[in-house]
N, C-alpha and C positions, 0 to 999 in steps of 0.2 A: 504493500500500500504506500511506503514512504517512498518508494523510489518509482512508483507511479505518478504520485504528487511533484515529486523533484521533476522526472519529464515534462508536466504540465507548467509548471513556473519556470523552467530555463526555456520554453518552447515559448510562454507571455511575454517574460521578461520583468524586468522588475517595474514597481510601480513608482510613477514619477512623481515628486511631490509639488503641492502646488507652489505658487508663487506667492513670495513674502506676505505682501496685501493682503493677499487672499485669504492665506493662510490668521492672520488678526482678524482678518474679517470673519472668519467661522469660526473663531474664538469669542468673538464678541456674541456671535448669534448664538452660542451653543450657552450663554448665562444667563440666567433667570433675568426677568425686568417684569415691573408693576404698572402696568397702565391704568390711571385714573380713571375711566367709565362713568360716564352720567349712570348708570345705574349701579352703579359699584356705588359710590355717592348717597345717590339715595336707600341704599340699604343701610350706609354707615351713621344715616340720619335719622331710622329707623331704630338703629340699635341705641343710638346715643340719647330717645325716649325714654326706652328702655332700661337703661341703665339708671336716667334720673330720676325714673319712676319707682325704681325698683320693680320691674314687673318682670315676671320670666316668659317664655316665649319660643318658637321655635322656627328654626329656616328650614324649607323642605325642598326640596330639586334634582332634579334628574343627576348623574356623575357625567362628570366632565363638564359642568355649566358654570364654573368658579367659585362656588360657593364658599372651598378653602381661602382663596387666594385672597376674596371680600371679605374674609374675616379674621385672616393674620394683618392682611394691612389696618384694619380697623385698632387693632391692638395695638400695632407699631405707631399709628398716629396719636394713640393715647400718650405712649411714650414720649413721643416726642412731644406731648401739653404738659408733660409733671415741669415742674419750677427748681430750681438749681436744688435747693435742698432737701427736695423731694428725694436726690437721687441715691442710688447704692452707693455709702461709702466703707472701708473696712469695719467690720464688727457692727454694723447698723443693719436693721432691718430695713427691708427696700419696699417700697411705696408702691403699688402696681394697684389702676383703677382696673384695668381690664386683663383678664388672663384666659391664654385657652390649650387644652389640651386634647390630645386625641387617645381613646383608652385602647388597651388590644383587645383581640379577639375575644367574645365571650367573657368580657371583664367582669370581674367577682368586686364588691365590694372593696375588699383591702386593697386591689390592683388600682381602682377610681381615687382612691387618699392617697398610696402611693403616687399616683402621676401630678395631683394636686401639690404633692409637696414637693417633689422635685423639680416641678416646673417652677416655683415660689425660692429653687434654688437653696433649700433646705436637705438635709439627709435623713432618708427614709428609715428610720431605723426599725428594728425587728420588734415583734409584738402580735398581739391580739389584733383579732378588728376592732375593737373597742378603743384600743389604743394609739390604732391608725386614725380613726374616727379624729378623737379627742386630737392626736397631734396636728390633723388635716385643720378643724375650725380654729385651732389656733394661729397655724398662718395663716388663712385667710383673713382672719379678725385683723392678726399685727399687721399685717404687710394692708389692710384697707381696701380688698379686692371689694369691688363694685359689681363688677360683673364677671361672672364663670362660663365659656363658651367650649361648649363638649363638644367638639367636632366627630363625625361617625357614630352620634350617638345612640345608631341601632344596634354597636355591638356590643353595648351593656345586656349583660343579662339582665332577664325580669323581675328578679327581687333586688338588683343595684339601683333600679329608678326610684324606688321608696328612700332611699340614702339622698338621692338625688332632693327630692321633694324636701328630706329633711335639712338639706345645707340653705334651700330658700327660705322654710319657714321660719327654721332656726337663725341666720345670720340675716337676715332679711337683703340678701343681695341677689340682682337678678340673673338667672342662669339662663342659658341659650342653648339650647338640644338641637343641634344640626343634622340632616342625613337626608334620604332618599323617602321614596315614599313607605320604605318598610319601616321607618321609624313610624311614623302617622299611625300603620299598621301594631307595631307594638304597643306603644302608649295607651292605645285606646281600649289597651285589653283591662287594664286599671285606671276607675275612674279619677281616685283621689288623685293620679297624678296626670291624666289625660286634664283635668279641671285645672289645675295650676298652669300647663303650659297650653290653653285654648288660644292664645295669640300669636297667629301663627303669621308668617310671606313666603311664598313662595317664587325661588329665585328661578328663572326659565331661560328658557333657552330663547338666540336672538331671531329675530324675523326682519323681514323689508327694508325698512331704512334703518334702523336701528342695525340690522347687520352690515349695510353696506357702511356706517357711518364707522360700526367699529374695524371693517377692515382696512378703510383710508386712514385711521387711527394708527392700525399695526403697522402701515406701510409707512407711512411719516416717523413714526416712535420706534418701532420696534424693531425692521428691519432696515433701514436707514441707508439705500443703496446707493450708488454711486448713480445711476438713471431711472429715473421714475417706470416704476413697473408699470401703472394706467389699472393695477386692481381691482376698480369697481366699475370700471366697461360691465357691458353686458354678460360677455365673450368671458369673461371672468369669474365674474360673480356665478354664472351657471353654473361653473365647474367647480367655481367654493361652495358655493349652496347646498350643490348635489351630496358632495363628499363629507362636509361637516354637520349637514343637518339642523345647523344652529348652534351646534354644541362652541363655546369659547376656548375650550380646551383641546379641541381638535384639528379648532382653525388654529392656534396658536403654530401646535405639530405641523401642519402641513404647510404655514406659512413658511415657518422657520427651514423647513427643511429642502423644500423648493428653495430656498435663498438661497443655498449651498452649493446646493446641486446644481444650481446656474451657475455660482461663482465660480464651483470648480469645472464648469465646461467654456468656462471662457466669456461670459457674459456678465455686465453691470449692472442687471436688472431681472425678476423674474421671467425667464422665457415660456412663453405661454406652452409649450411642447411638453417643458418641463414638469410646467406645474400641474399638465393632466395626466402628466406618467403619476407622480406624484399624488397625485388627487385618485385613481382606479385603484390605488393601495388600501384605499379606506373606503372605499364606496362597496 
């Protein structure tokens, strides 16, 4: 087999690598970036009700519709509102209005305080759940969490939402139960706690102008090319439409990855050829 493989690569030859630019340039596309969204916006406006209200509440939406992405930047913009001496300094407890975590699989109670407290930058230390409990409302309390946002929160087990209910009732700050429609599906299997989090938005996927505005969006922000691709032609948008469905998380993928694949064929811009090879990948 290895010297079957060795014929086929001395028969290729080796691969060329791209050139300098280029090469930065799919470095740059290949790191995360945040793009601010009118509706990103208006969810963060939403939540910041939410938090002043103390009300708890839940986001529901399809995966891949950003749901994460609108609710770590929500956090990070908190961060950046706390006031100099707000902030972590050695031996001090640190101020955090908004915190959020994601549980694993099938999370048991103790595994929900454990994440509460590690993320609070605290050590988890061994114990009861009793004791996890007790450790968890204590940094919330110190550290002045406002708001608790459970990302994936359908993969709590069904006796960990009852802990959940009791961190609202108990500390009176509002928690955010994020997930798919099988969250909806869970909660509502208990009322006491389908009743606490009745306030709900559902974050969707984009349509018409709204998607055409966010791809002029990704092309100016995100992929930032050397000649303007023309992405919200007609000719274009059919082929993102088809293949992303709406999903933001999918156009992201295919944006980005078309970008590449042009720049390493030799082109400053998305090559429409390209981004329907590109685009039947997903479709």
């Amino acid at each position: 087999m290895m010297n079957e493989a060795k014929v086929i690569a001395e028969k290729l030859g080796k691969i060329e690598s791209d050139e300098q630019w280029v090469q930065q340039e799919i470095a740059r596309l290949n790191r995360k970036s945040i793009v601010a969204l009118e509706h990103i916006k208006e969810l963060h406006d939403w939540l910041d009700g939410k938090r002043k209200s103390r009300r708890s509440c839940r986001i529901v939406g399809e995966s891949r519709t950003g749901k994460t992405i609108a609710c770590e930047s929500y956090v990070l913009r908190n961060r950046l509102s706390k006031k100099p001496q707000e902030r972590q300094t050695k031996n001090q407890i640190p101020i955090e209005p908004v915190i959020k975590i994601m549980p694993p699989q099938k999370c048991s109670s103790k595994e929900l305080f454990r994440e509460i407290i590690v993320c609070l930058k605290f050590r988890a230390v061994k114990g009861s759940i009793a004791e996890f409990r007790s450790r968890a409302m204590d940094v919330l309390t110190g550290c002045q969490v406002e708001m608790l946002i459970i990302d994936e929160a359908d993969r709590l087990k069904p006796e960990t939402f009852s802990e959940v209910r009791d961190i609202y009732d108990k500390l009176e700050i509002a928690v955010v139960l994020v997930g798919t429609d099988r969250l909806d599906a869970v909660i509502k299997r208990d009322e006491q706690v389908y009743n606490r989090f009745r306030a709900n938005r559902r974050f969707g996927k984009l349509a018409g102008e709204d998607f055409k505005k966010t791809v002029a969006i990704w092309e100016q922000k995100v992929l930032k090319l050397p000649v303007a691709s023309n992405l919200t032609n007609k000719t274009m948008q059919k082929v993102l439409i088809r293949a992303t469905e709406g999903y933001i998380g999918r156009l992201d993928e295919i944006l980005r990855e078309a970008a590449i694949a042009s720049l390493s064929r030799g082109y400053k811009k998305v090559d429409k050829s390209v981004l329907e090879e590109i685009a039947r990948e997903y479709s």
